[in-house]
C-alpha positions as a Markdown table, in Angstrom:
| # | Residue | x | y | z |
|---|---|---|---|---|
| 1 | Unk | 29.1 | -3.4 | -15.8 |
| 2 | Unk | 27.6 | -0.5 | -17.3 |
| 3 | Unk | 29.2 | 2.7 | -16.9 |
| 4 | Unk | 27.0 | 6.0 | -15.7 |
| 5 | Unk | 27.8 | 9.2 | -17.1 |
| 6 | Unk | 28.3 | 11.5 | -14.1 |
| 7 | Unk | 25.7 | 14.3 | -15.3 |
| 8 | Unk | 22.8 | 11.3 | -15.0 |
| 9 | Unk | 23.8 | 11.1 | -10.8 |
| 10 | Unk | 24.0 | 14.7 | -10.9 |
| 11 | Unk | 20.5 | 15.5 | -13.1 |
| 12 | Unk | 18.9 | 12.1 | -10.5 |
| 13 | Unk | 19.7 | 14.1 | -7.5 |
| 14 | Unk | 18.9 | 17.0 | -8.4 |
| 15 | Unk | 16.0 | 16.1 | -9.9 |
| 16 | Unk | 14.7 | 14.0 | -6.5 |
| 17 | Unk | 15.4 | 17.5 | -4.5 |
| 18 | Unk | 13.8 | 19.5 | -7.3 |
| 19 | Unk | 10.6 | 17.0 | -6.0 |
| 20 | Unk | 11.1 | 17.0 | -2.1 |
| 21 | Unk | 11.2 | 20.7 | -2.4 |
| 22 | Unk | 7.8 | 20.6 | -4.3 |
| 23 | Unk | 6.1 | 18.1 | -2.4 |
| 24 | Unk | 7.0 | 19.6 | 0.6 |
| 25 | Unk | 6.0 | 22.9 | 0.1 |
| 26 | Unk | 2.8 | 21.7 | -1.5 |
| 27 | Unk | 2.1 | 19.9 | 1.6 |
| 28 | Unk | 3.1 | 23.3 | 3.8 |
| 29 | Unk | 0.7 | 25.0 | 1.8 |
| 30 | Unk | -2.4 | 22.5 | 2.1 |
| 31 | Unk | -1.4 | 22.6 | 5.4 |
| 32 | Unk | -1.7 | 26.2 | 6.3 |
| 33 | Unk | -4.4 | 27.2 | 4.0 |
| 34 | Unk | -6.5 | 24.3 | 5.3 |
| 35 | Unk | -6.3 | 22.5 | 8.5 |
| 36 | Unk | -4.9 | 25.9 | 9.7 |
| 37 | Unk | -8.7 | 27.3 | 8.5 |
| 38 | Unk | -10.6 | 24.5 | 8.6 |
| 39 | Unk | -9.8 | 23.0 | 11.9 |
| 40 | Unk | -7.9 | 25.9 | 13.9 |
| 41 | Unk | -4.4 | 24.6 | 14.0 |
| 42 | Unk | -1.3 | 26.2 | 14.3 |
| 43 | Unk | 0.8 | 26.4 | 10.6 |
| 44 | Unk | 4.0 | 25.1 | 10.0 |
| 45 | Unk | 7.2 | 26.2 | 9.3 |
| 46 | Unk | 8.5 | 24.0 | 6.5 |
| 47 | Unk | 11.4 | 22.0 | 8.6 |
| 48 | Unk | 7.6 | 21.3 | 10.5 |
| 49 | Unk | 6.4 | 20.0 | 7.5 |
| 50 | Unk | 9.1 | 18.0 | 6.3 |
| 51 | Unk | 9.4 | 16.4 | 10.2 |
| 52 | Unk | 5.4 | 15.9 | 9.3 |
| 53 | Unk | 5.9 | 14.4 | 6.2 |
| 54 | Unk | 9.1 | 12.1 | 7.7 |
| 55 | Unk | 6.1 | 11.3 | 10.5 |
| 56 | Unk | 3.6 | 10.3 | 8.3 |
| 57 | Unk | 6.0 | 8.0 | 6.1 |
| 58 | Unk | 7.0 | 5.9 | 9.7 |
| 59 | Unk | 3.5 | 5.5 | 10.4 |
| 60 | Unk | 2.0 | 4.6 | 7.4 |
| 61 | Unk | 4.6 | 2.2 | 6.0 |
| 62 | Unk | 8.3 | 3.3 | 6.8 |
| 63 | Unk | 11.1 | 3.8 | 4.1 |
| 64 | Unk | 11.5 | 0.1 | 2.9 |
| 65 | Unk | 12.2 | -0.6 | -0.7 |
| 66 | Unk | 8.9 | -2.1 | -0.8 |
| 67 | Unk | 7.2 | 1.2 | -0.3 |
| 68 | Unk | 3.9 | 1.2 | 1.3 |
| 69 | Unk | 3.9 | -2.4 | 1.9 |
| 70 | Unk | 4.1 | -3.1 | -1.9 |
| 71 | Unk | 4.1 | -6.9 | -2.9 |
| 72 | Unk | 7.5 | -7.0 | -4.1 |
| 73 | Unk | 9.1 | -9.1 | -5.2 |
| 74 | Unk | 8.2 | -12.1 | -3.0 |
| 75 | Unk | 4.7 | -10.8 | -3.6 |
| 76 | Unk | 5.1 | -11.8 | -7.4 |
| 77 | Unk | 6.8 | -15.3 | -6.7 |
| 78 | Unk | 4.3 | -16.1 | -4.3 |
| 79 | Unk | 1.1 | -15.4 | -6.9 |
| 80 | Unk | 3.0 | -17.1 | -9.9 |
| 81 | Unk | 3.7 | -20.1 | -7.2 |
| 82 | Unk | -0.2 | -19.8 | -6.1 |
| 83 | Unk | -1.3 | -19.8 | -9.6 |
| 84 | Unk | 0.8 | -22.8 | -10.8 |
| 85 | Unk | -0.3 | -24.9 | -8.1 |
| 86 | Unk | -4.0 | -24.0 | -8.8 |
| 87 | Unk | -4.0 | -25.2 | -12.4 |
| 88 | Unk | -2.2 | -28.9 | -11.4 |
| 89 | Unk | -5.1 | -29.6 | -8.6 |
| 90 | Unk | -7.7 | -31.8 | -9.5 |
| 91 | Unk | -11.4 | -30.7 | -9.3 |
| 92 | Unk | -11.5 | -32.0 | -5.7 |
| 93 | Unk | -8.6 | -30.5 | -4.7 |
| 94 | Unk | -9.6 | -27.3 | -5.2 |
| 95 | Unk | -12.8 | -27.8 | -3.7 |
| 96 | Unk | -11.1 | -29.3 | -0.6 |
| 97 | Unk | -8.6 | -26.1 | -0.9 |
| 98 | Unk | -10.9 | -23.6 | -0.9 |
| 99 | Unk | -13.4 | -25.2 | 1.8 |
| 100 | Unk | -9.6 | -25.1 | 4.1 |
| 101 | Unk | -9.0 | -21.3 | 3.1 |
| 102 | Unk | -12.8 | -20.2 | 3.6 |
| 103 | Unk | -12.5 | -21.6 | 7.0 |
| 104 | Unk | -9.6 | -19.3 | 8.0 |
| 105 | Unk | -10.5 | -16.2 | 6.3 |
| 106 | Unk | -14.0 | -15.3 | 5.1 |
| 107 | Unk | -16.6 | -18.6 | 6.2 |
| 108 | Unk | -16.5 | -21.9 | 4.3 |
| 109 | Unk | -16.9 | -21.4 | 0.7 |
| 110 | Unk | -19.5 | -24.4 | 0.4 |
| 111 | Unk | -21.7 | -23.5 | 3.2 |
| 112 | Unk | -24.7 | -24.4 | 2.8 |
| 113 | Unk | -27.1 | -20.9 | 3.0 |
| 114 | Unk | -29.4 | -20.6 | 5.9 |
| 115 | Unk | -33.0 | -20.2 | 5.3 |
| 116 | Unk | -33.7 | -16.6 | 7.3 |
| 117 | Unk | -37.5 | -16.7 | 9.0 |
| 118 | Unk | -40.2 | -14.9 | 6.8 |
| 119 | Unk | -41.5 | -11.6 | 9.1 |
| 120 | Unk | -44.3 | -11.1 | 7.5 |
| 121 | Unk | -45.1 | -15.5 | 7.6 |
């Protein structure tokens, strides 16, 4: 195993609080200068803002190691898996595949159009 020099951990953390602190206080200050104006709200302190910014992150994805719902890396294995089994189906089984997956997502792929009635006829 590799070893890591001490004054990496030290420059990683406090290079990830150098960024907290920034990115909170920019928030804070979009904040206040705008929604405050804008909109009439009350400003924030910046433990408000970070509790906002903590708020934000639960709703919009939580704290996962996948990040805001990222693909990951079953995301990968599952498009390389997809893709293999693509190129080894025949020409009928794709078109057999993709009339099955049309059905459940977007409409069969193969539909046939349907004429729409001429207005002006």
């Amino acid at each position: 195993m590799r070893h890591i020099k001490p004054q990496w951990i030290a420059k990683g953390i406090a290079f990830g609080l150098v960024m907290f602190f920034a990115f909170t206080g920019v928030t804070m200050l979009l904040w206040n200068n705008l929604a405050a104006t804008i909109f009439g709200l009350p400003t924030l302190t910046f433990i408000q803002t970070v509790g906002l910014m903590i708020l934000g992150r639960l709703l919009t994805g939580g704290f996962g190691p996948r990040g805001w719902r990222g693909r990951g890396f079953g995301g990968r294995m599952r498009g390389r898996y997809m893709r293999e089994r693509w190129q080894n189906m025949s020409e009928e089984e794709r078109r057999q595949f993709m009339h099955r997956w049309g059905k459940h997502r977007c409409g069969p792929m193969d539909a046939p159009e349907q004429e729409t009635p001429n207005p002006t006829a």
